[in-house]
N, C-alpha and C positions, 0 to 999 in steps of 0.2 A: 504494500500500500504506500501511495504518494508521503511527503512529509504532512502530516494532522498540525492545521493551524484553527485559530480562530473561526475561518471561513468554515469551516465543520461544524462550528455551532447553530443548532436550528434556532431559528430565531421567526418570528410571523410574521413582522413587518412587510412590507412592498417596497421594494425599490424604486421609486419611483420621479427619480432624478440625478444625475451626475455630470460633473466637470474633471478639469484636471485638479483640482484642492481636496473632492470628498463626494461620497452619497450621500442621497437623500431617503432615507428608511422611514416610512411612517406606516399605521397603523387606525387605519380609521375605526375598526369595529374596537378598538379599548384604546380612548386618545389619552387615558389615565397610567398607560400602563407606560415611562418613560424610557425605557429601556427597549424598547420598539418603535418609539418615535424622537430619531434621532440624526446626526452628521457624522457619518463615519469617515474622518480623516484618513486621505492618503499618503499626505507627506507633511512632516512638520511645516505648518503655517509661520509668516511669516505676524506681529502682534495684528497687523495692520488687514492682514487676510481673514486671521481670525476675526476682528471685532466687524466685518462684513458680512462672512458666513453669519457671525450670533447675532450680527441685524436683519437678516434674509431669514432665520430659522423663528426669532422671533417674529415677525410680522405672519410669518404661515401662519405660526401655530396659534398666533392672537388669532387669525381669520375662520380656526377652528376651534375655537373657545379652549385651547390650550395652553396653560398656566407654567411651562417649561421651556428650558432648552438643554440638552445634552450632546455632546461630542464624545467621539470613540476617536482619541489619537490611534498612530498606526504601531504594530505588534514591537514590539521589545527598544520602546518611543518615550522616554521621559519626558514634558513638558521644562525648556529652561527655567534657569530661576527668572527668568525677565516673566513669565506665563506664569510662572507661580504666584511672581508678588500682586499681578495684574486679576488674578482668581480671587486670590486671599481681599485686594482692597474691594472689587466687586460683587463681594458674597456669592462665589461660586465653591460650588461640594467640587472636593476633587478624592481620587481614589485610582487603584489599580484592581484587576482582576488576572489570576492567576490560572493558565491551563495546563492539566494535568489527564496523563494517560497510564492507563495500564496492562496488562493481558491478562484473563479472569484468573489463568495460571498461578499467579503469582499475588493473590489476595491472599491474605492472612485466613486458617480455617479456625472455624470460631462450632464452636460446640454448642448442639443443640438446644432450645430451652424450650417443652415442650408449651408455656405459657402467652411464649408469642408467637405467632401464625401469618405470614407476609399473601396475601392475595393477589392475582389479578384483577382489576375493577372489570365487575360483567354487569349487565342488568340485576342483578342480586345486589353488588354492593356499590352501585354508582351514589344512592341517595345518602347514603354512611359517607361516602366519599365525599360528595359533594358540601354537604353541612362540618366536615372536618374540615375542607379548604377555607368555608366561608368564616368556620369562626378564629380561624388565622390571620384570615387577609381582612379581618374587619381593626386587626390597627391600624391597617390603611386609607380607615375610612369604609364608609356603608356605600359611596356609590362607589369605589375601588373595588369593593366584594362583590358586590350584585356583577359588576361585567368580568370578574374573575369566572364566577358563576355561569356564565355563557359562553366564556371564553373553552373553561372544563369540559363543555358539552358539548363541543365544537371537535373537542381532543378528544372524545370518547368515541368519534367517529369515525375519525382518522386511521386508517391503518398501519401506520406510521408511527403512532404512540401508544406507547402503555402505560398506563394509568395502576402503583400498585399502594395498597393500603395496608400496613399494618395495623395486627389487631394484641396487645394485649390482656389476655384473660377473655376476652372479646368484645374487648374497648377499644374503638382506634384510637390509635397511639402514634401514627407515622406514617409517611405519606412520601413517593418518589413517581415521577414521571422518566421515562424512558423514550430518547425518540430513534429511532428504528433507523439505520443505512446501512447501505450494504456491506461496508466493511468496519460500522463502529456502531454501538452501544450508547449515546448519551444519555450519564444521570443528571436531571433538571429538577432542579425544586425542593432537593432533599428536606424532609424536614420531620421533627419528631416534638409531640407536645409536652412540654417547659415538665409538665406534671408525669412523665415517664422517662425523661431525659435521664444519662448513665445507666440504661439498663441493655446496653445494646441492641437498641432496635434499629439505629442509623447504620451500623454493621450488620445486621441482620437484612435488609431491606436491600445495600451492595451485594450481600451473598447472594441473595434470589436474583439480582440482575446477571453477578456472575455464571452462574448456574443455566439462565437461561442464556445464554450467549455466548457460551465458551471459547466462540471460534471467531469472534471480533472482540476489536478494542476498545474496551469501556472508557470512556473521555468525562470530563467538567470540568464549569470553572468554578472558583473558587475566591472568595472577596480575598485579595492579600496583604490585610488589614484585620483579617479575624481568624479565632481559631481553629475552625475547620480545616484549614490549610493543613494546619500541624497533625491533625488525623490523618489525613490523606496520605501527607508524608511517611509516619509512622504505617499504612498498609500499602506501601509499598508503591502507590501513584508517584509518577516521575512528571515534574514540572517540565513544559513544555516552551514555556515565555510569559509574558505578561502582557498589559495592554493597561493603559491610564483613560479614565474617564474622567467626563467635569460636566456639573449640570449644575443649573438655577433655575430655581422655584421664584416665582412672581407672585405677589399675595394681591 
């Protein structure tokens, strides 16, 4: 297989514009969701490049009642300190995200526990599913949930993704999206609730992806600013590069 970058990440956005500076990624059906509606930089801008792109991305996204702007610099791409101090005085978030791969081979094996149970989401447990996303994504806010919520529904039809749930005791407890290619495995969305956290269900949930996919390379990315990274590390996931992002919120 090719070298696995970034561009292997599924992502729903549309592409739906580009120059020599960057695309144009947005996402009409959830203009909440910012990490789909955004400027993927192709080559370090120059300050001056930049502050025209974030005039151009904001005037869109004001004309779709969107309250954001976010840039994706390009893969293994620091922003200078000249970008940093001009982020910092304009109250922009800035961050990196880290990708990491692995072969299901070479995951940590973890021993049974007959108390937690990882599923498929089928018509049986989509409606358990869907009320475990919503009462996560309701930090986000209630109209962030509700089009997470259709968004879900959307992925439940896809052939493309799997949708899996764990259940402790047969409580969910933990929740992972998988999106399906021909030669990789991505885990998206990992997540286990605050109230069953340490009892390895985020390791449990990897293993059934492992399992099911033996013979492709399970990928994500990973905020590299939190500690998941360091899990990942520890089973065995090999960084791949990083990537800097920056976004502002408009009140």
């Amino acid at each position: 297989m090719k070298e696995i970058t970034f561009d292997h990440i599924y992502n729903p956005g549309h592409e739906i514009g580009e120059n020599d500076l960057y695309k144009h990624i947005h996402f009409p059906e959830m203009l909440t969701r910012y990490d789909s509606n955004f400027l993927e930089l192709k080559k370090h801008p120059t300050l001056a490049e930049f502050k025209e792109a974030a005039h151009f991305l904001r005037e869109f996204h004001q004309s779709k009642g969107q309250k954001h702007v976010k840039f994706y610099f390009p893969r293994d791409t620091k922003p200078t300190d000249e970008f940093m101090d001009y982020f910092k005085r304009e109250g922009y978030e800035s961050g990196f995200n880290e990708l990491y791969s692995i072969e299901p081979g070479q995951f940590p094996s973890i021993e049974d526990n007959p108390d937690i149970e990882v599923k498929v989401v089928t018509d049986r447990e989509l409606d358990a599913y869907l009320a475990f996303q919503y009462r996560e994504d309701l930090e986000y806010g209630e109209a962030f949930a509700n089009q997470k919520v259709d968004m879900h529904k959307r992925n439940f039809q896809n052939p493309r993704l799997m949708q899996l749930l764990a259940f402790d005791k047969g409580t969910p407890a933990g929740s992972v999206d998988v999106i399906i290619e021909d030669g990789t495995a991505e885990i998206d969305g990992l997540m286990v609730h605050e109230s069953f956290q340490k009892k390895g269900i985020g390791s449990r949930l990897q293993q059934f992806v492992m399992r099911q996919f033996p013979e492709k390379t399970v990928i994500l990315v990973a905020d590299g600013e939190d500690t998941p990274r360091l899990m990942y590390q520890k089973q065995n996931y090999r960084c791949l590069g990083f990537r800097y992002e920056v976004q502002k919120v408009y009140e």
